[in-house]
KEKE-3310 file (N, C-alpha, C; in steps of 0.2 Angstrom, whole numbers, plus 5000, padded with zeros to 4 digits):
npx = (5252:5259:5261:5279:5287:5297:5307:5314:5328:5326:5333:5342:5346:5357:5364:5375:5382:5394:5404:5417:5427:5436:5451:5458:5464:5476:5491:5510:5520:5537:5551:5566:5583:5591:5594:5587:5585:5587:5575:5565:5566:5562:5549:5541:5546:5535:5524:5519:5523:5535:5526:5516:5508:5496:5485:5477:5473:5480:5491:5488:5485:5496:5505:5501:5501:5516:5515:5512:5523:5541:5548:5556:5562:5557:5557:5548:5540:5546:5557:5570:5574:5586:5579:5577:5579:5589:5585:5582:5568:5557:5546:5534:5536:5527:5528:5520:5519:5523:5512:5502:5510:5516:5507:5500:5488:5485:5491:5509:5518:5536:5550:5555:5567:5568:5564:5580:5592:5598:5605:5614:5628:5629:5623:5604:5592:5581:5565:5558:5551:5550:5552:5554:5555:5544:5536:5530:5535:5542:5557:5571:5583:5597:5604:5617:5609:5610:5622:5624:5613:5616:5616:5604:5598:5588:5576:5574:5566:5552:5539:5525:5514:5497:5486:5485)
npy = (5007:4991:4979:4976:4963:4951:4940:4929:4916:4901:4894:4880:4870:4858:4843:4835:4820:4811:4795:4793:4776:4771:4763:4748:4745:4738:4727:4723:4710:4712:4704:4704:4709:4718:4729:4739:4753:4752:4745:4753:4765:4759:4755:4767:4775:4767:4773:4769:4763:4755:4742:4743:4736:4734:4729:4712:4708:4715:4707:4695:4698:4702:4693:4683:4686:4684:4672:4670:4670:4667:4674:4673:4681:4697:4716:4727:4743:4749:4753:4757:4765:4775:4781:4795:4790:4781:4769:4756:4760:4753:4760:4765:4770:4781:4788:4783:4771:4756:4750:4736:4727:4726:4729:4718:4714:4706:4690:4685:4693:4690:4682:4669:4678:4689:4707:4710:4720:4726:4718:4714:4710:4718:4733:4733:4740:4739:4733:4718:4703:4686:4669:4657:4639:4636:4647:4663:4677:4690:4701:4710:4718:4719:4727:4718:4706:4702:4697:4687:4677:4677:4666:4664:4673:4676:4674:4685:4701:4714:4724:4730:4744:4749:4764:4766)
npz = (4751:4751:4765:4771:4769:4779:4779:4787:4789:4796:4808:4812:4825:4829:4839:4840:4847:4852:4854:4860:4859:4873:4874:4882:4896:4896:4895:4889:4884:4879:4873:4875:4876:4887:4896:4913:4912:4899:4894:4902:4892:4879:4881:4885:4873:4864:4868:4880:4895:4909:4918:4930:4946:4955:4961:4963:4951:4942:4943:4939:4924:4921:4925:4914:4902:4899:4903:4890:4881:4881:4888:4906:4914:4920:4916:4928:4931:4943:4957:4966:4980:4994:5006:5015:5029:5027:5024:5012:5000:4988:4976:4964:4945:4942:4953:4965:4980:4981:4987:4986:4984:4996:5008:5011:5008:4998:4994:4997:4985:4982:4979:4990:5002:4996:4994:4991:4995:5004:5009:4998:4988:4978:4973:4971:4962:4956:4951:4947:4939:4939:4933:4943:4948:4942:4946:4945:4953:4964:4962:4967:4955:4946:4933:4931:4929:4919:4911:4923:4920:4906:4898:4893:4885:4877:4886:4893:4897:4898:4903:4898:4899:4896:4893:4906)
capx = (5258:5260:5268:5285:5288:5304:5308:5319:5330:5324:5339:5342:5352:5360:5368:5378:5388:5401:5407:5426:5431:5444:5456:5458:5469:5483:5497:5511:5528:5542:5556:5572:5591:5591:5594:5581:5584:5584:5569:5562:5565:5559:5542:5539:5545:5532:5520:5518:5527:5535:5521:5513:5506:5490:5479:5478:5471:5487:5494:5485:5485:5502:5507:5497:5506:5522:5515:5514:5530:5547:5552:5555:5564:5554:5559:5545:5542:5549:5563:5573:5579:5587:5575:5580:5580:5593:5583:5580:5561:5553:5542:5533:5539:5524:5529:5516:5520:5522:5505:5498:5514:5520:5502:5498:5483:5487:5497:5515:5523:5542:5553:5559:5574:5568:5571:5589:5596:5602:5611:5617:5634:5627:5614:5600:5587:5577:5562:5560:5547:5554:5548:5557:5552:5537:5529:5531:5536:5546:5565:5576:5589:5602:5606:5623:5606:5612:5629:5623:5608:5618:5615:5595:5596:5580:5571:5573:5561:5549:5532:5525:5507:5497:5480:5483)
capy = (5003:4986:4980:4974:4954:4949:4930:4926:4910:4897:4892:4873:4868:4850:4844:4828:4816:4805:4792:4788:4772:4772:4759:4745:4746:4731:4725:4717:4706:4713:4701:4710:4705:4725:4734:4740:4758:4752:4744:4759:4770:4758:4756:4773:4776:4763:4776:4765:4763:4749:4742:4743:4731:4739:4723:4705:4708:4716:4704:4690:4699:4702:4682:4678:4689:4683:4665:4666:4668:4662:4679:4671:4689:4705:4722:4730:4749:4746:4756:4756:4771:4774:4785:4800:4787:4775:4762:4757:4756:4753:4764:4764:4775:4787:4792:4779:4766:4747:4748:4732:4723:4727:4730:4712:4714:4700:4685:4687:4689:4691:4678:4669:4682:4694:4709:4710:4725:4728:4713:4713:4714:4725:4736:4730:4743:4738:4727:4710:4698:4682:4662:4651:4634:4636:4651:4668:4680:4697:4700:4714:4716:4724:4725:4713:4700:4701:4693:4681:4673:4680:4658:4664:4680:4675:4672:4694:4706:4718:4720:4735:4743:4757:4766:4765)
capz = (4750:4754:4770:4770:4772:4780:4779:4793:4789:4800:4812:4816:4831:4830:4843:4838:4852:4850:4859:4857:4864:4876:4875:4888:4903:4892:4895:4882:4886:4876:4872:4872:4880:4887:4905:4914:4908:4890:4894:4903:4888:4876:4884:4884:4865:4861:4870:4887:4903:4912:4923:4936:4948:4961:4963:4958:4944:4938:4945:4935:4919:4918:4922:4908:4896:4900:4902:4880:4879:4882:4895:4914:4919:4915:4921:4927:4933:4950:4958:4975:4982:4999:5009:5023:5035:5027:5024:5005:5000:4982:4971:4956:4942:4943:4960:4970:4982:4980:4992:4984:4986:5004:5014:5016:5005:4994:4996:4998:4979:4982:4981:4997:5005:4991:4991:4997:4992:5009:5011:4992:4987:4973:4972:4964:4962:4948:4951:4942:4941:4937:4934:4947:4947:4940:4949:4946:4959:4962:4964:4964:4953:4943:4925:4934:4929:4910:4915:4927:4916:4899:4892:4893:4884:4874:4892:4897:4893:4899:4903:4894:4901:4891:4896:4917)
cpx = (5257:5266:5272:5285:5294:5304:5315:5321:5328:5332:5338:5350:5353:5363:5369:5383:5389:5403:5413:5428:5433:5449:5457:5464:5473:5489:5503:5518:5530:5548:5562:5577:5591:5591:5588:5580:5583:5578:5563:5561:5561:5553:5539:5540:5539:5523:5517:5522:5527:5528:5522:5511:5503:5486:5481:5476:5475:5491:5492:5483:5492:5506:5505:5497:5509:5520:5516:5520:5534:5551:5552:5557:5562:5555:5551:5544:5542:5556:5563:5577:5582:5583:5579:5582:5588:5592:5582:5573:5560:5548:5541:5537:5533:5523:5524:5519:5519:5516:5505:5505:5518:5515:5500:5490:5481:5491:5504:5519:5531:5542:5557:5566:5572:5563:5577:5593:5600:5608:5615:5623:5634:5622:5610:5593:5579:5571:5558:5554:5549:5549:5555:5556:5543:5533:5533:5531:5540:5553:5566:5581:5593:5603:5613:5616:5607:5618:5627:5618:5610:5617:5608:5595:5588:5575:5571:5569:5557:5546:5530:5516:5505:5490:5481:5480)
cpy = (4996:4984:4976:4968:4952:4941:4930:4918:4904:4892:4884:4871:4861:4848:4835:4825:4811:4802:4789:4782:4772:4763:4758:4745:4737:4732:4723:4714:4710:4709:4704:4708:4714:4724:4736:4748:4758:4750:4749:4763:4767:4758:4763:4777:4772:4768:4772:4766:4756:4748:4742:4737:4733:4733:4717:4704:4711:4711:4697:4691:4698:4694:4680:4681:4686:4675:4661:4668:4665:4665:4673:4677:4693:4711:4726:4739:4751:4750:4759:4761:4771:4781:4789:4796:4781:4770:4763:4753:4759:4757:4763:4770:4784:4788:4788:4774:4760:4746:4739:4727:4723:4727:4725:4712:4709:4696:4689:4687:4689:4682:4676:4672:4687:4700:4708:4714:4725:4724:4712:4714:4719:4726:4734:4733:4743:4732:4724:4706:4690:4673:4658:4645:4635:4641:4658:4671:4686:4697:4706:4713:4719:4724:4719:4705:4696:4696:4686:4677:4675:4671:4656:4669:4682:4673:4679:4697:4711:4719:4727:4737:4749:4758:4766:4771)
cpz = (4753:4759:4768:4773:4773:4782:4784:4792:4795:4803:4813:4818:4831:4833:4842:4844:4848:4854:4857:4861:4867:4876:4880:4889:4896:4895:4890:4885:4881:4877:4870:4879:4881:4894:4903:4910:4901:4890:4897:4896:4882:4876:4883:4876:4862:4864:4877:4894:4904:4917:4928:4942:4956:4962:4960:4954:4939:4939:4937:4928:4916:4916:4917:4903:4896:4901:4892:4878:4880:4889:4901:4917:4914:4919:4921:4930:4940:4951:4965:4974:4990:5003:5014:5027:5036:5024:5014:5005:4993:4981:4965:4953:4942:4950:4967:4974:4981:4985:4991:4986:4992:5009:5014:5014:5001:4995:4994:4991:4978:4985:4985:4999:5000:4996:4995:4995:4999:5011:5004:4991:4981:4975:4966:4966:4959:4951:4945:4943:4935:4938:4935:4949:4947:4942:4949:4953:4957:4965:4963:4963:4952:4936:4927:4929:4922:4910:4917:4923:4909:4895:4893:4889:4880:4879:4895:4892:4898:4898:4903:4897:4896:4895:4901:4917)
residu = (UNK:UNK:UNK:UNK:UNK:UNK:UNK:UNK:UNK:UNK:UNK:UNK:UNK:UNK:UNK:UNK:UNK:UNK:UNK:UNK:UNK:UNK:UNK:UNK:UNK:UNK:UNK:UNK:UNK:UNK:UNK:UNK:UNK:UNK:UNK:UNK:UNK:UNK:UNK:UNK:UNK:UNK:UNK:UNK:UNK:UNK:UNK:UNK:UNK:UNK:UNK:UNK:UNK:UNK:UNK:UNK:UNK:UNK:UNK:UNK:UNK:UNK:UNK:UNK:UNK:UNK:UNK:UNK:UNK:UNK:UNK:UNK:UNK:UNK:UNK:UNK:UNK:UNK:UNK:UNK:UNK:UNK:UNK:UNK:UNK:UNK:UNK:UNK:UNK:UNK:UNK:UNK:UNK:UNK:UNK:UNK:UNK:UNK:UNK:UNK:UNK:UNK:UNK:UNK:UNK:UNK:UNK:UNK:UNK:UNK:UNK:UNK:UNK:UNK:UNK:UNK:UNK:UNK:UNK:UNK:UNK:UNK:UNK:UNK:UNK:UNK:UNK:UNK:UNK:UNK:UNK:UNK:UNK:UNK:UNK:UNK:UNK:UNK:UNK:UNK:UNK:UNK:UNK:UNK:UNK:UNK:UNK:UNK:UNK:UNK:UNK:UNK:UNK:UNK:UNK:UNK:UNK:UNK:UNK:UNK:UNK:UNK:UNK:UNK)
# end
């Protein structure tokens, strides 16, 4: 009898990568006459968040969005709350602290008396970054700020971040 010859398929292992980009850390202005909450949710519908601002290079990316447009007041994602102690202190939206803006790590960017919630005859929880003669800086505010600058409304908006 002849022996029996079994043919075993010959297996090949291919192991393919991929590299998927990641989309860079951006910013974008949005021109829009809206409260900060309407600006809050629309940010977020557009798949982003009001921004942030952790170093001067957010700092200096974001001016320079808002320098190609017309915005002067932008809501950014900034919010004053009243802490156990009484005192009111700001926070970003994802639960971190305004570090970069209150430890004296970079120049000072609030606007001279800013904030003033404490002394405010409203509350103005919301924080703002705003161009006052010719130099940005940070404010808190209120949606009250729709009213009081209502013969700018083509000058509000909101500063949109995406990938943080």
């Amino acid at each position: 009898a002849a022996p029996e010859t079994t043919t075993m398929a010959e297996t090949t292992t291919t192991i393919v990568t991929t590299t998927t980009a990641v989309e860079p850390h951006r910013y974008s202005v949005i021109q829009s006459y809206c409260t900060w909450e309407e600006a809050k949710s629309y940010a977020e519908q557009s798949g982003g968040r009001l921004a942030e601002i952790h170093s001067e290079e957010d700092w200096a990316l974001i001016t320079a969005e808002l320098e190609k447009t017309d915005v002067i007041y932008g809501w950014l994602g900034g919010i004053e709350e009243k802490n156990a102690n009484g005192a009111y202190t700001f926070r970003w939206l994802s639960n971190s602290e305004l570090d970069f803006l209150f430890n004296g790590a970079g120049k000072n960017y609030w606007f001279p008396g800013e904030p003033d919630a404490n002394s405010a005859a409203t509350v103005e929880p919301y924080l703002q970054i705003w161009k006052i003669k010719e130099q940005w800086s940070l404010n808190d505010n209120s949606n009250q700020a729709l009213q009081v600058y209502s013969s700018k409304p083509y000058r509000f908006g909101y500063v949109v971040e995406y990938n943080w």
